[in-house]
N, C-alpha and C positions, 0 to 999 in steps of 0.2 A: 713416197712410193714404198719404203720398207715397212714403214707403220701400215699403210695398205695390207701388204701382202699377211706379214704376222697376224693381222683381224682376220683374214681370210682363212687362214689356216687356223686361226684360235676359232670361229665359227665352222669351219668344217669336221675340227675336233671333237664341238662339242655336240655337232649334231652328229657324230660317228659313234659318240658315247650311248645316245639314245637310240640308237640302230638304224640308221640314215646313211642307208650304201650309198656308191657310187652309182648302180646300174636299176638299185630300187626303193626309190625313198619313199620310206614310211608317214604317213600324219605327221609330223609339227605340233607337238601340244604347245596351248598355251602356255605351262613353267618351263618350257623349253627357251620359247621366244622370250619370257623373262630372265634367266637364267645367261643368254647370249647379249640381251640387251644391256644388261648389268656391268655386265665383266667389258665390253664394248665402251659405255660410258667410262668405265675407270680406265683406264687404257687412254682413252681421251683424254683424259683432264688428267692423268701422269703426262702426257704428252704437252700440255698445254702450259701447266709449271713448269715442267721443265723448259720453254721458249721461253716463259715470263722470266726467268730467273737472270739476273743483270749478267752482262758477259761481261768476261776479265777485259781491261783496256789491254791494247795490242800494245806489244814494246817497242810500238811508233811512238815517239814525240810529240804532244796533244794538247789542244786546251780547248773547253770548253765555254762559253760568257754568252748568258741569255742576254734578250733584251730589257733594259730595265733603268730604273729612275734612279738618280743620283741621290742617297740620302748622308746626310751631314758630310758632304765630298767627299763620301766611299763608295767603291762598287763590288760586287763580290763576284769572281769567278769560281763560274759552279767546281767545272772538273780539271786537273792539270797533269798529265803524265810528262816525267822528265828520265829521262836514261841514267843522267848523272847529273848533279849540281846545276841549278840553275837559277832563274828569276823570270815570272811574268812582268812583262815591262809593257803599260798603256799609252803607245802613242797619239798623238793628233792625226786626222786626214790633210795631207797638204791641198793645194789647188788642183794636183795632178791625181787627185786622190789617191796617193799612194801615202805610206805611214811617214810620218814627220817626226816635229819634236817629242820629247817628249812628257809627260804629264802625270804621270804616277809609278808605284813598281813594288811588286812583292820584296817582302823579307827574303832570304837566302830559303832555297826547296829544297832539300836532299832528292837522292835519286828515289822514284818512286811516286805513286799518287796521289794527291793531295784533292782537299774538296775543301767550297765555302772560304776560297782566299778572299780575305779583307783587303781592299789595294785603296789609299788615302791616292786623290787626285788637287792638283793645282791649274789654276790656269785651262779649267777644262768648259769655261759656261760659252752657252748657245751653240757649242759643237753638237751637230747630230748625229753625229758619228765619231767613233773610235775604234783603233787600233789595238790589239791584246797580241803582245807576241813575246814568244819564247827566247831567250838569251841563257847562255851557258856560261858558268860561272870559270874565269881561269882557273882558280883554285886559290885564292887568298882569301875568300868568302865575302870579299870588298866590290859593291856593286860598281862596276868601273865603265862608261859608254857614254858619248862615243870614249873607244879605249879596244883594249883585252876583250870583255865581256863582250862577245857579236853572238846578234841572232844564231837560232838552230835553224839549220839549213838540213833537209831531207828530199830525197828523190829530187832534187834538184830546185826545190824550193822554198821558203820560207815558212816555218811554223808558226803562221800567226792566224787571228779572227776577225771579221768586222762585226762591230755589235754597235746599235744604235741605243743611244741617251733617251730615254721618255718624261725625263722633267716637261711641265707646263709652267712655268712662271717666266718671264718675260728675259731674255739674256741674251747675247750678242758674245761674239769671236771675230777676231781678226788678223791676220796674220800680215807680221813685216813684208813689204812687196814690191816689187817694181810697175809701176803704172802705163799699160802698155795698150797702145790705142785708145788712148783718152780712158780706160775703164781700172777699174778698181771692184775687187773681187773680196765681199765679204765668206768669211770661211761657213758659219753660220748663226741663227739665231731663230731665237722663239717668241712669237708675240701670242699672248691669251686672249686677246681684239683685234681690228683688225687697226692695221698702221702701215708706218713707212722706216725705215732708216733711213739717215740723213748723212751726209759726210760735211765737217765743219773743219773750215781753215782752225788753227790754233793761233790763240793771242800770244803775245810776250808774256803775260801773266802765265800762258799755259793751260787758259781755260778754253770752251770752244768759241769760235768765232762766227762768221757769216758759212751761209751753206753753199758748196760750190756745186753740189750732187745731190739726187736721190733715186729714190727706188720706185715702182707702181705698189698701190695697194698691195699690201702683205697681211698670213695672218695663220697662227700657227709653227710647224718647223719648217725651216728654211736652208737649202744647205746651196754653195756655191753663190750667193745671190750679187748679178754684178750691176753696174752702179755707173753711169757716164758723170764724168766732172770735169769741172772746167777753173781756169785760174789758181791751179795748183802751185804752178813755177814759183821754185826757191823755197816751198816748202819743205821741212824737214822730218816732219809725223803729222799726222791727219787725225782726226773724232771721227768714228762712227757712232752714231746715236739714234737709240730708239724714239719714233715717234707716235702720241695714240691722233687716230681719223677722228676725227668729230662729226663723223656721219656722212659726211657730201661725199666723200671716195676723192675728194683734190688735196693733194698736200698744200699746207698754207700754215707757212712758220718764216718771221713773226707771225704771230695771229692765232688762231684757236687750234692748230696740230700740235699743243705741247708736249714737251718732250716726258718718255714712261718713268714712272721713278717705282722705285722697289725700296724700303724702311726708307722714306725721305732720300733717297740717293737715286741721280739720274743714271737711268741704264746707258752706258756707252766704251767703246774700245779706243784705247789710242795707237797707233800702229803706225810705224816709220817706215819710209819710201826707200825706196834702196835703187842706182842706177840714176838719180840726179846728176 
């Protein structure tokens, strides 16, 4: 409305210049209407850089993390405002999808904004999602959590992000769990065809055994995917394992659904039962 009215009055200006009363206007020449349209244009487009032009981050507590592909198990967070001393810390999504362990975490931030954090991640494949949240440093500059080092807390809640993984190669997560109503809750996983995950007893060797579970055709990212099993009793960690369809859409293992492998290595998680 104020850029309005200043046009309004810079156009009545400058048709007052050309002798354009209020009670008797004159002809409008042509270099008039150029002359107004001119000056109108610039006025504009000073108005328009100046909206384009990035604003200062607020001296809220912030982070920023697009969505994006895991490369050589780093992710980058775009933008990070911190008041004083801190660390981006990347957790996992638990089953309740709230933020869990954790999986990666900046160097030490000073107070102030920082862009293009490198964050090295572990333990983070077939998750489709992640956690990016803010922790304040106690002040010994020693990343300490659980500990000292707790999230920043504002307006009553948590300075964190959800930002999803876009890797495409085939990868699986699972998290330690209690098996509750015969089901078993893979965290996530990505297949590039389409397939099954499978849940295998483990051997005394430690390797996977018979299948006591699976899943319907799957294919793509998968997050939360749960899994009925049977003849678990007395086990102590479970395999989840990737499997490829060989087109019928029926799981069938032994037999032609074998299991995905990634540089000669089978894709699978092993994860212990908690609550036996």
């Amino acid at each position: 409305m104020a850029v309005a009215a200043i046009i309004v009055a810079l156009v009545v200006g400058v048709l007052a210049g050309y002798g354009v009363g209020s009670t008797a206007l004159q002809p409008v020449t042509e270099t008039v209407t150029r002359e107004v349209t001119k000056t109108v244009e610039a006025m504009m487009t000073t108005t328009v850089t100046m909206m384009e032009e990035p604003m200062m981050m607020e001296t809220i507590p912030s982070v920023v993390v697009p969505n994006q592909a895991v490369e050589s198990d780093t992710i980058t967070v775009k933008t990070v405002y911190l008041d004083k001393p801190g660390y981006v810390v990347i957790h996992i999504v638990t089953l309740e999808g709230k933020p869990g362990m954790v999986v990666g975490r900046s160097e030490l931030l000073q107070e102030g904004v920082h862009q293009d954090v490198r964050i090295s991640l572990q333990n983070y494949q077939g998750r489709g999602e992640l956690y990016a949240m803010l922790h304040y440093d106690d002040g010994d500059g020693v990343y300490s959590f659980p500990g000292p080092d707790k999230p920043v807390v504002k307006n009553n809640a948590i300075v964190q992000t959800l930002f999803k993984i876009t890797n495409e190669m085939p990868s699986i997560a699972v998290s330690d769990q209690e098996i509750k109503n015969g089901l078993v809750v893979i965290d996530g996983l990505f297949l590039d065809k389409p397939g099954f995950v499978a849940i295998h007893l483990v051997t005394e060797e430690g390797k996977p055994g018979p299948v006591i579970g699976n899943s319907g055709l799957l294919v793509g990212q998968n997050i939360r995917v749960l899994i009925r099993v049977e003849g678990y009793e007395g086990q102590e960690e479970l395999i989840a394992m990737l499997h490829y369809d060989n087109g019928d859409g029926v799981y069938e293992f032994p037999g032609p659904d074998g299991p995905v492998k990634l540089d000669d290595k089978v894709v699978l998680a092993k994860f212990k039962i908690s609550g036996m």
